[in-house]
PLY file of the C-alpha trace (Angstrom):
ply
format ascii 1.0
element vertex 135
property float x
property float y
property float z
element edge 134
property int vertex1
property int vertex2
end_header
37.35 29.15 78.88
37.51 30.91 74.98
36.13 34.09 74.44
34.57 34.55 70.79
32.80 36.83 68.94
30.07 36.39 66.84
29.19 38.61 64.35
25.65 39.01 62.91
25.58 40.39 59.49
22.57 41.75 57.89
22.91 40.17 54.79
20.82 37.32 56.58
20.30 34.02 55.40
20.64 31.47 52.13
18.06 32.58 49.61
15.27 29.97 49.28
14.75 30.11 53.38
14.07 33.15 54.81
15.79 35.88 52.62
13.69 38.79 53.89
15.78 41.88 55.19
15.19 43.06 58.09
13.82 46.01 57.25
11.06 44.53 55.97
9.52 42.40 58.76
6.39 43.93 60.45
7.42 45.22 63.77
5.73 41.99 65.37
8.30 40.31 63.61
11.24 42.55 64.71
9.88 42.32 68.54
9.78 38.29 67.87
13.64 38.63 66.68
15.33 40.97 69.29
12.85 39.16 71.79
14.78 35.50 71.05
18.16 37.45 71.24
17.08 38.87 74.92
16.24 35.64 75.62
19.32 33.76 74.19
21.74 36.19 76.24
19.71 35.89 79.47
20.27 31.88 79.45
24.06 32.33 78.41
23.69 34.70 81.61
22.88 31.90 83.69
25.80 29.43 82.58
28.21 32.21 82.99
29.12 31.92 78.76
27.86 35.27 78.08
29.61 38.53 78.20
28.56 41.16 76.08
26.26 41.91 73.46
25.13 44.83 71.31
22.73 45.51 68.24
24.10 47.88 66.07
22.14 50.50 64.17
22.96 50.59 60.46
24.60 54.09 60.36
28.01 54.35 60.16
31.15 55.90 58.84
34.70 54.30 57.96
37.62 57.04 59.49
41.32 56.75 58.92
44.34 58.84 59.33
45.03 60.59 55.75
48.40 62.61 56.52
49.73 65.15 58.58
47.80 68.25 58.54
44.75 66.69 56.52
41.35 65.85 57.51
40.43 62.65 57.96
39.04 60.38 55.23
35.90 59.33 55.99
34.74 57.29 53.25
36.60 54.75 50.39
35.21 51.78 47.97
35.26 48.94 50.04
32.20 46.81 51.83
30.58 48.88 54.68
30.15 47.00 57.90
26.81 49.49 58.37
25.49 47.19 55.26
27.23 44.21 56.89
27.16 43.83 60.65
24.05 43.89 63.04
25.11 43.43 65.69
27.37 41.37 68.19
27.94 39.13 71.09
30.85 37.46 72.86
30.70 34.66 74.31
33.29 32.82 76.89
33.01 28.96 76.70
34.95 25.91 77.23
35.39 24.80 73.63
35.43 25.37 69.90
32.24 23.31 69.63
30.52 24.63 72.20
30.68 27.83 70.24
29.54 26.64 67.17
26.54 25.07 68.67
25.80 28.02 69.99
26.59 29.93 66.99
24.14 27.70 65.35
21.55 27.66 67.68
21.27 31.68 67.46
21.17 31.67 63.71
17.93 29.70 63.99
16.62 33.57 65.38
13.09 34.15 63.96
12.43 36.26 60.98
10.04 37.01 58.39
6.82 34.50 59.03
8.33 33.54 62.33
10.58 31.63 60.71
14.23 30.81 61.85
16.21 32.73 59.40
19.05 30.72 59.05
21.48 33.86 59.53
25.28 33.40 58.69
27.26 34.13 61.56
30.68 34.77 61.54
32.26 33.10 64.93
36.19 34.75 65.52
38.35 33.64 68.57
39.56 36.40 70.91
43.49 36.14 71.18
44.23 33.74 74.68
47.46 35.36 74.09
47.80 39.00 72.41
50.83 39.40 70.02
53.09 41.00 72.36
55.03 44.55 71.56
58.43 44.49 70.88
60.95 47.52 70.78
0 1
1 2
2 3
3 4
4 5
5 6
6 7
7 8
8 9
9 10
10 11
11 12
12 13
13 14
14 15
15 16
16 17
17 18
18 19
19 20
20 21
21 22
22 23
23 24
24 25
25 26
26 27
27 28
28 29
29 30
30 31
31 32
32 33
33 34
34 35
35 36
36 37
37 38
38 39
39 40
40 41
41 42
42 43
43 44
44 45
45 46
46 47
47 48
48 49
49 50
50 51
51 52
52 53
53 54
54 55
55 56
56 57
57 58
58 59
59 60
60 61
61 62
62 63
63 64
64 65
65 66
66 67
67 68
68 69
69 70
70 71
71 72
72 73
73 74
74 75
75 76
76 77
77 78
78 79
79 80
80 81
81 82
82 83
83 84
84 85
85 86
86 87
87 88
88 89
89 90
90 91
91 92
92 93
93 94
94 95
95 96
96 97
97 98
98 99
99 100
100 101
101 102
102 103
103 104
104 105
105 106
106 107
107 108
108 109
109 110
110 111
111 112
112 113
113 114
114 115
115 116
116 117
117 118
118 119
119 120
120 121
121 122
122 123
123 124
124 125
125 126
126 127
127 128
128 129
129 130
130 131
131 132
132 133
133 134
């Protein structure tokens, strides 16, 4: 088995199917979304391929070390994952294709109208074997 990640990123889907941001669904429409999502998990539940999940609310800040004895930076000009990322899931299948059909299949996620929005989703591999440390 493969762990993955896949990443669901606000910026939705392809303009001319279902570019509609989120924030601008009725809430029958949200409830329809995180509804297929629930349901999604719950059957990876059953197979045994699914292991975590999380929405993620769009608040955010970046933090990094800025030098000994100063505060820390919290901010820089770069892409914010609060405008990026939704939310997440990981998944632990038996193949590469397996998780791009699944990928795939949770893209199709309803939207605006009902429609499947058509989502990117950005599908990484967990390490099988982490970089070790070395002394």
């Amino acid at each position: 088995m493969a762990k993955y990640l896949l990443l669901k990123h606000y910026r939705g889907a392809p303009a001319p199917v279902n570019d509609v941001c989120m924030d601008q669904w009725t809430p029958e429409e949200v409830s329809a979304h995180m509804k297929y999502m629930h349901d999604f998990a719950a059957r990876l539940e059953g197979t045994g391929e699914f292991v975590d999940g999380q929405a993620l609310a769009p608040e955010g800040t970046w933090v990094r070390y800025d030098g000994e004895g100063r505060p820390p930076v919290t901010d820089g000009p770069f892409a914010e994952t609060k405008d990026l990322i939704a939310g997440w899931m990981v998944i632990d299948v038996d193949s590469y294709e397996r998780a791009v059909e699944l990928a795939g299949e949770l893209s199709a996620a309803p939207g605006a109208g009902g429609k499947p929005i058509h989502e990117w989703l950005e599908l990484r591999p967990f390490y099988s074997n982490p970089p070790t440390i070395t002394e």
